[in-house]
C-alpha positions, 0 to 999 in steps of 0.5 A: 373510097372514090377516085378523088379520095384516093391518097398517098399519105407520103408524110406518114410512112418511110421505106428504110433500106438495108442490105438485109431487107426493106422495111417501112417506118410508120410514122404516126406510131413510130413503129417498124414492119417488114415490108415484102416486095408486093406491098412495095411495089404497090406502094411504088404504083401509088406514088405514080401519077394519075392512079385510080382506085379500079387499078387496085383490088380491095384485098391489096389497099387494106393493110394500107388503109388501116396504117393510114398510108392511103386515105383521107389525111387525119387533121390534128385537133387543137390539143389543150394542156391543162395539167404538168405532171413533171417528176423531174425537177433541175435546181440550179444551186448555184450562178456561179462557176470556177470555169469561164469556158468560152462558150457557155450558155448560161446567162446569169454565170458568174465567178465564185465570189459573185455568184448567186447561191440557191438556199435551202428554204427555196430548195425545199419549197421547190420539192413540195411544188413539184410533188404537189403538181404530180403526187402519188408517183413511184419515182422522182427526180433531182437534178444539181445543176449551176454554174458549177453544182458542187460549189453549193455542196452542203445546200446539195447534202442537205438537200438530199436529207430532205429529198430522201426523208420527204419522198419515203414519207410519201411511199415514193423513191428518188433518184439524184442526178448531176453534171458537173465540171469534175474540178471541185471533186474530192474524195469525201465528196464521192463518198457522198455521191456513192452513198446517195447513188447519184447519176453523174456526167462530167463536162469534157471535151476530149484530149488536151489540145482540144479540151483547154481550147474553150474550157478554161479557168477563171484565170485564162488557163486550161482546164485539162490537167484538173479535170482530167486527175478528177474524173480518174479519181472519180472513174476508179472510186465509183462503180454504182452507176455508169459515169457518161462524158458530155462533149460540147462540139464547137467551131473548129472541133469536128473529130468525133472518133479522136474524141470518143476514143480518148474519153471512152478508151483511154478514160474509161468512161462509160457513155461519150454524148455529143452536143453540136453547137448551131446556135451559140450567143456568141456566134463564133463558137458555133459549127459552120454548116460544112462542119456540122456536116463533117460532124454528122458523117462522124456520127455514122461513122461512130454508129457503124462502130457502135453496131458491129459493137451490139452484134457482139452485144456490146455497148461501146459507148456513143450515147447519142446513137443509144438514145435514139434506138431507145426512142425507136425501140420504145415507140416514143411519139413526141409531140413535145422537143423534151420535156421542159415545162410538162415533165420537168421544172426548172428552178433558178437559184432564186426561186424561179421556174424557168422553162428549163435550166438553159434559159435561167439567167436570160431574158426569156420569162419566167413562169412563176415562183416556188413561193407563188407556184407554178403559173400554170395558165401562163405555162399552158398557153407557151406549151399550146403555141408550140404543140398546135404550130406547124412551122415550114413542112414539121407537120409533113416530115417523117421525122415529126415524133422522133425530132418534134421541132427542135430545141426550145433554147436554140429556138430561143437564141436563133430566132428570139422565139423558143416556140418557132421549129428549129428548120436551119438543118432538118436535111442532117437530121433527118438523114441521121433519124434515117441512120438510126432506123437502118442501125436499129433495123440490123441490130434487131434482126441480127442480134434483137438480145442486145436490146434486152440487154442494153434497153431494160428500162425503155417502155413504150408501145413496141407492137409492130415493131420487127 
């Protein structure tokens, strides 16, 4: 290596400090490695101005060079996508809703009595397009989704008949998820639920006062009461599989802990998830920047919790933490914001493939129809422009394989282009992804069987990993 190649590849690596130790993310490989003080301070000697190769002996810049911290910068080549092995498949059965919360995204949403309702002929020509574009798989799944799911509940039975008898035919297993709004819940219906082990999240947004500010019913009254009677009913009679709450943060709601406690102490739910509000179509609901920040000191605040929790091997709960040390833990390397379009296909109650089930209803095309099938080249060129864009310094950031730009549909509403990067708070994020490799990093040292406990069914590439 001559003078003039010797370089410092900042974006590819981050010295992640806890009390413990000092450790060093790779980023390329999303890996964790123990970092001693020699090689630290190497790394310091690098970043100084004017260094020259003489300054180092080969014996010290190799491990580096192998983890491409120093060396030539790897150009990404021009990735191609050709092929859509989504297993996943959301139907959104139903337009309509017996809720008119304030700040609902979807498009299309109407009243029962106006709504749209998804037939069982598009609903199984959806099935087939899906196992034809990724046959032979052990697992699938589907997702019931509206409006509100259950308002459409003999399409779902029949559904899941069909699901069940088409997927065994074919030496396969699937697995149903829904969310849902909790009000239309009864006991028959979670009987069914049971019997099918459905995977289940209910919408609520924590104790009364906050809860009936926006989830209100189509005549202008709270919600609480109704949701609140079902999900007990629901919590006490259902014990096959973990029931999360799905919170959704808007302007004016920043208590995290308040929030968390009522749902998952109180409740007894077994998973509290966050979504933060910054692009709303309706910009009044959406989080100021000084509140976005309040609510990502909560998230901290709530992770510090969610530790001292796993050091006695404990979950306590925060799923947004949870799902961030699975992709850690796993290695995970996206390239993608989620799945939309590659690992999952979307369906409108009409029969339309929607990137994903937030932009049914919208302006944003659509890309074919289960008549007509998946419109793969159409699909291919959106998921290109996306992979092979570098917008503002995505392509530098440290966080580029665990946040891969942002949310499509946020993207969509802010920008009016779902392929441009989400930049309006990458500082957050990425000081949250930092607190999400210090959280992973204690817990990993200090009590690493929590993560056999807690993270059974996470793959990926772990080596290297402390």
């Amino acid at each position: 290596m001559s003078n003039n190649e010797l370089k410092i590849n900042k974006q590819n690596y981050r010295i992640v400090r806890n009390e413990d130790e000092n450790l060093l993310f790779h980023v390329p490989s999303t890996s964790l490695f123990e970092i001693d003080e020699t090689n630290e301070k190497l790394i310091n000697r690098l970043n100084m101005s004017e260094v020259k190769i003489s300054d180092f002996s080969a014996e010290e810049l190799v491990e580096l060079e192998k983890l491409n911290i120093i060396g030539k910068e790897e150009k990404q080549d021009y990735i191609e996508v050709k092929n859509f092995p989504a297993t996943t498949l959301i139907l959104n059965v139903a337009s309509g809703c017996n809720l008119s919360c304030t700040y609902c995204y979807k498009a299309d949403l109407e009243t029962l009595d106006n709504s749209g309702n998804m037939t069982f002929e598009t609903a199984v020509a959806a099935i087939e397009n899906l196992y034809k574009g990724a046959p032979n798989q052990p697992v699938y799944n589907v997702t019931f989704f509206g409006g509100e799911p259950l308002s459409n509940f003999k399409l779902i039975e029949d559904v899941v008949e069909f699901a069940e008898s088409f997927f065994k035919q074919r030496k396969a297993l699937v697995d149903f998820t829904m969310t849902t709004n909790g009000t239309l819940l009864t006991k028959t219906t979670i009987e069914f639920l049971r019997e099918h082990k459905f995977g289940l999240t209910i919408s609520m947004d924590g104790p009364k006062y906050i809860h009936n500010k926006t989830r209100l019913t189509n005549a202008g009254t709270g919600s609480y009461d109704s949701v609140k009677k079902k999900a007990q009913l629901l919590l006490s009679m259902y014990t096959e599989r973990p029931i999360g709450a799905r919170v959704t943060l808007t302007r004016g709601v920043t208590q995290i802990e308040e929030i968390w406690d009522h749902l998952f102490n109180e409740l007894n739910f077994t998973e509290v998830g966050f979504a933060p509000a910054t692009a709303s179509d309706n910009a009044v609901f959406n989080l100021s920047e000084q509140e976005l920040l309040k609510v990502f000191e909560g998230f901290k605040k709530m992770g510090e919790k969610y530790i001292d929790s796993a050091l006695k091997s404990e979950f306590n709960g925060f799923s947004n933490l949870h799902r961030l040390l699975g992709d850690i833990h796993a290695g995970r390397k996206k390239k993608l914001p989620c799945g939309a379009g590659v690992g999952l296909l979307s369906v409108s109650y009409d029969g339309n493939f929607d990137l994903c089930h937030r932009f049914t209803g919208s302006d944003f095309t659509n890309f074919g129809n289960v008549k007509t099938g998946l419109d793969k080249p159409k699909l291919s060129n959106f998921i290109e422009k996306r992979l092979n864009k570098n917008d503002g310094d995505c392509s530098t950031c440290h966080i580029r394989n665990l946040c891969a730009g942002g949310c499509y549909h946020e993207s969509y509403i802010r920008y009016n282009d779902p392929s441009k990067a989400v930049l309006h708070y990458c500082d957050i994020m990425r000081d949250w992804i930092d607190f999400g490799l210090y959280a992973y990093s204690k817990i990993r040292n200090n009590n690493p069987e929590f993560f056999d406990l807690y993270f059974k069914e996470e793959k990926g590439d772990v080596n290297g990993l402390i």
